[in-house]
C-alpha positions as CSV (number, residue, x, y, z in Angstrom):
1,X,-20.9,35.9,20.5
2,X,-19.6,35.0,24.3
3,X,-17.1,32.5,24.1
4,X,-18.1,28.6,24.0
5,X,-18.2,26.9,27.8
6,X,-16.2,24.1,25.7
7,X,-13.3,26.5,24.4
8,X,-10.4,24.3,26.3
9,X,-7.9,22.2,25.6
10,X,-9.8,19.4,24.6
11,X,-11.6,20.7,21.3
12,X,-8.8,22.2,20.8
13,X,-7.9,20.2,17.0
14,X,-4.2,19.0,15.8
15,X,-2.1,21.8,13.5
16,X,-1.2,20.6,10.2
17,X,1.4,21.3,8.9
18,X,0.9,19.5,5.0
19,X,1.6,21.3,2.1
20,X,-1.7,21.0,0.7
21,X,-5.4,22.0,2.1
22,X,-8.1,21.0,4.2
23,X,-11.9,22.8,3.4
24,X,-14.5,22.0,5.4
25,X,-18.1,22.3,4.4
26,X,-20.7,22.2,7.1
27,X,-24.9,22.6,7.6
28,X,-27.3,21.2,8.4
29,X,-29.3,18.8,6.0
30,X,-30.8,20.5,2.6
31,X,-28.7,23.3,2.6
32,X,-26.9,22.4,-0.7
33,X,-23.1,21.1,0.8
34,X,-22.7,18.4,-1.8
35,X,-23.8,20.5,-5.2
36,X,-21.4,23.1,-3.9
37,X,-18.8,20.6,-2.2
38,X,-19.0,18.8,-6.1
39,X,-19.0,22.5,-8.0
40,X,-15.9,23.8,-6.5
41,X,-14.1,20.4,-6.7
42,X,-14.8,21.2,-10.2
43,X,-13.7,24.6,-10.4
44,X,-10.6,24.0,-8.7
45,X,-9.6,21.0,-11.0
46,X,-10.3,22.9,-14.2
47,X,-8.1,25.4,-12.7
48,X,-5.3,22.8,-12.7
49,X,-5.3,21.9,-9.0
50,X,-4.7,18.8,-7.5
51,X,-8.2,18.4,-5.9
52,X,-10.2,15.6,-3.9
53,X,-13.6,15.4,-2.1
54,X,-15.0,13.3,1.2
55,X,-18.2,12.7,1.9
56,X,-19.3,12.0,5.4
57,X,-20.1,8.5,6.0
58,X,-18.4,7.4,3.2
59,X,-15.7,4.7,4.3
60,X,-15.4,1.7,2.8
61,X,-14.6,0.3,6.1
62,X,-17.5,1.1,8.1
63,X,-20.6,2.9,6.0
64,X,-22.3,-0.2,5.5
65,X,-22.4,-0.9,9.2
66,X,-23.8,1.9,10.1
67,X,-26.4,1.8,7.2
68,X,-27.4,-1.6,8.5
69,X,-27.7,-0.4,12.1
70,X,-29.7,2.9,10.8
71,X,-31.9,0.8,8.9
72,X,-32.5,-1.6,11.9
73,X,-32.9,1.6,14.0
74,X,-30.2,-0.2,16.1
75,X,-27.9,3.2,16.7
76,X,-28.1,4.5,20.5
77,X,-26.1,7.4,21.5
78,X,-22.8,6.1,22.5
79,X,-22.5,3.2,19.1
80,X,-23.9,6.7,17.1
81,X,-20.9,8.1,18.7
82,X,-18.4,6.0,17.5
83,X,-19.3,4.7,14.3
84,X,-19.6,7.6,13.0
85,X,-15.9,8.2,14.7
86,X,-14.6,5.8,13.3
87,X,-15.8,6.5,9.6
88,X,-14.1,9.9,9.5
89,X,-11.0,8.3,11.3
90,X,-10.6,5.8,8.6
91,X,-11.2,8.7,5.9
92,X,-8.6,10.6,7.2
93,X,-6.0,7.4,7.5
94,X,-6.6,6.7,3.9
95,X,-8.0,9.4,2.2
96,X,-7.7,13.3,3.8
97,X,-4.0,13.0,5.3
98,X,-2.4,11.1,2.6
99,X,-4.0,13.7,-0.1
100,X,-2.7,16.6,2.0
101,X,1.0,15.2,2.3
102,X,0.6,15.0,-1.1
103,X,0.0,18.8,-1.5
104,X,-3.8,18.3,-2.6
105,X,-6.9,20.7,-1.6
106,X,-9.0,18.5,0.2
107,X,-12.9,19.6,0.3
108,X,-14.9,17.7,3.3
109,X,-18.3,17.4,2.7
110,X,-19.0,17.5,6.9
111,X,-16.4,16.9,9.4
112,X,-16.2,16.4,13.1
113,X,-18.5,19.3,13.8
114,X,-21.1,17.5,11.9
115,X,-20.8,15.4,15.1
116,X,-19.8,18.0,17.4
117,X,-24.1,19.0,16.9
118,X,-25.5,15.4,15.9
119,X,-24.8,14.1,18.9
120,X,-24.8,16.8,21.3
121,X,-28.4,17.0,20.0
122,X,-28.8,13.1,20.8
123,X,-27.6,13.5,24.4
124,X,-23.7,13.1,24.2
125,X,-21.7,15.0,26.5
126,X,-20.3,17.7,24.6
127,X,-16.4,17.4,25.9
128,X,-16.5,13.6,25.9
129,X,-17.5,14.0,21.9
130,X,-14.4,16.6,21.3
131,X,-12.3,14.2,22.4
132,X,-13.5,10.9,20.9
133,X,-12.3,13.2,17.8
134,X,-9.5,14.6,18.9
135,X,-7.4,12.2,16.1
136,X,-9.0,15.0,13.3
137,X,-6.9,17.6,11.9
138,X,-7.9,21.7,12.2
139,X,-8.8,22.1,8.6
140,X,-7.4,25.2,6.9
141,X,-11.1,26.8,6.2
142,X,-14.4,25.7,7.2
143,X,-17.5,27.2,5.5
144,X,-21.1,27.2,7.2
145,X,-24.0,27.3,4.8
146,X,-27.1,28.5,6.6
147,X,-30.7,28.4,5.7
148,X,-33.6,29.5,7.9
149,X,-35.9,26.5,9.1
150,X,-39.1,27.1,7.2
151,X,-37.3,27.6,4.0
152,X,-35.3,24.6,4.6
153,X,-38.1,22.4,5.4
154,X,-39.9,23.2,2.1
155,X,-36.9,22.8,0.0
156,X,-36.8,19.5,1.2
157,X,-40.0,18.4,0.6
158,X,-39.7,19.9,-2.5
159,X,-36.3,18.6,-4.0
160,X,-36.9,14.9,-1.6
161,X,-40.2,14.8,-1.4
162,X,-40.4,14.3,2.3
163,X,-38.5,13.9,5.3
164,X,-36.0,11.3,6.5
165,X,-36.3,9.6,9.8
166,X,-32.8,11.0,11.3
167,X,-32.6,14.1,9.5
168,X,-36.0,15.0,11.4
169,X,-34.9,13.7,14.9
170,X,-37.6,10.7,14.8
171,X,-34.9,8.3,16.2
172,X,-34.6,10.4,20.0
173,X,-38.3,10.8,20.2
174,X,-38.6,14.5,19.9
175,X,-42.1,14.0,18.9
176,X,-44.6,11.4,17.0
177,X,-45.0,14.3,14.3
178,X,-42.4,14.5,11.7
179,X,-42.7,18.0,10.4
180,X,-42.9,19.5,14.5
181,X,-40.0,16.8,14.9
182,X,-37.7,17.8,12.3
183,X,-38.2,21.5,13.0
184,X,-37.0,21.2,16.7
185,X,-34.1,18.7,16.0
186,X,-32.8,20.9,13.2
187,X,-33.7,23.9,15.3
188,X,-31.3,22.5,18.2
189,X,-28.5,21.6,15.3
190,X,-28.3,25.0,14.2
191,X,-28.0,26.1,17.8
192,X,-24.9,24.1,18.5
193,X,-23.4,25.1,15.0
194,X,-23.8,28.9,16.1
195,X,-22.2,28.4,19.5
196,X,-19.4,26.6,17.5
197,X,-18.7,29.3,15.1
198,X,-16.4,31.8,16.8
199,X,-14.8,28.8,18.6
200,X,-13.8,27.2,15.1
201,X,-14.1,30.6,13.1
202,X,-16.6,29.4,10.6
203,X,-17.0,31.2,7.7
204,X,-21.0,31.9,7.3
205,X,-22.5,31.6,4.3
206,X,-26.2,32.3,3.5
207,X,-27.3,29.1,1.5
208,X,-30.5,31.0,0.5
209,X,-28.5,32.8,-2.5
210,X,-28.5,31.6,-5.6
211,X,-26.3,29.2,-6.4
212,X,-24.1,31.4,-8.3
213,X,-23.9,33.8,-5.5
214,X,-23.0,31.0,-3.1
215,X,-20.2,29.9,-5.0
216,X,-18.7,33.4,-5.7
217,X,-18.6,34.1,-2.1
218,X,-16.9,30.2,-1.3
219,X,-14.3,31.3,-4.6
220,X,-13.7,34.1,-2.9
221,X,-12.7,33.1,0.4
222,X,-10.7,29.7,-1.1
223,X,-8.3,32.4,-3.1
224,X,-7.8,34.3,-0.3
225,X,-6.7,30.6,1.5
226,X,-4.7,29.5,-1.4
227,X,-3.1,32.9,-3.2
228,X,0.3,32.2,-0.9
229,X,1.3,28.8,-2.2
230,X,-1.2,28.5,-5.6
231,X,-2.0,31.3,-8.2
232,X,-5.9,31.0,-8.8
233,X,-5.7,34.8,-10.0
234,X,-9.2,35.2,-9.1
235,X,-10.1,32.7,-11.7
236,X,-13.5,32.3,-12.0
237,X,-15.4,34.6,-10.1
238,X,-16.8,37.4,-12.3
């Protein structure tokens, strides 16, 4: 993969140097990042470690706000920008920093990448979003969990029962039908997560395994992370 045009200084993301660790899972809508987010938050507690999990959009501070201002359909590019900003800048105030001094493994169901492709996708200059989160830490691992489009689009018909109005791009006007709308908006998200990839060395997992398949490879790769500081022995993964 040719190197990102954005590869400079400013998405460059802050060291940390906390004892414990910050894993990053990323993808686009449907793909599964909370059941497998949840499952090795589980895993890693029953292996005795101190373990907690973030949510995107999940701040007491500011989730309501912009649940009002989704449901008004009040969010333009910029305010999409920065609420969203300034959820996972709160999180990591209160929640993510303080559980890493503590020597805590972290899991982030979406981080600033998530935004990094949102809002690219919604017309945000690329290097102005980098910096509006320059605040976040470089986590310690970040997973991507891919699915191809069409098999996406059925499982979430299937397991939702139809599509929601941002997840399919309805809210930029990419077009008046939803299933042609969500295939080009998530079509353009998974662009902008493969031009990030090498940039941010993602770690690509194919989310159309089976569960247990998915989560072996994720054990795998967290041991690897952790085997210098915690003894997980390859716990768990036969």
């Amino acid at each position: 993969m040719s190197e990102s045009p954005f590869t400079t200084s400013v998405s460059r993301q802050k060291h940390h140097d906390y004892p414990g660790k910050l894993i990053v899972i990323e993808g686009t809508d449907g793909v599964g990042r909370s059941t497998h987010s949840q499952l090795l938050q589980n895993w890693l507690a029953v292996e005795g470690h101190g373990v907690t999990r973030t949510e995107w959009k999940s701040s007491a501070l500011i989730s309501k706000v912009i649940d009002k201002a989704k449901d008004k359909n009040a969010l333009n590019t910029i305010t999409f920008s920065l609420l969203y900003a300034t959820d996972l800048a709160e999180r990591l105030n209160t929640v993510i920093i303080p559980a890493l001094q503590a020597g805590l493994i972290v899991i982030a169901d979406r981080y600033s990448y998530t935004a990094f492709a949102r809002d690219v996708v919604r017309g945000a200059d690329p290097t102005w979003v980098r910096k509006l989160y320059g605040f976040a830490v470089e986590p310690d691992l970040v997973f991507h969990l891919k699915v191809p489009l069409e098999p996406l689009l059925r499982r979430i018909i299937t397991t939702r029962g139809g599509l929601d109005f941002y997840e399919s791009g309805r809210d930029i006007g990419m077009s008046t039908d939803l299933y042609q709308s969500f295939k080009l908006y998530q079509s353009q998200i998974l662009f902008e997560y493969d031009r990030m990839a090498e940039e941010y060395d993602f770690k690509i997992v194919s989310a159309s395994d089976p569960i247990e398949q998915v989560q072996k490879t994720l054990r795998k790769e967290i041991v690897k992370l952790v085997s210098q500081s915690h003894s997980l022995a390859g716990a768990g993964l036969e």
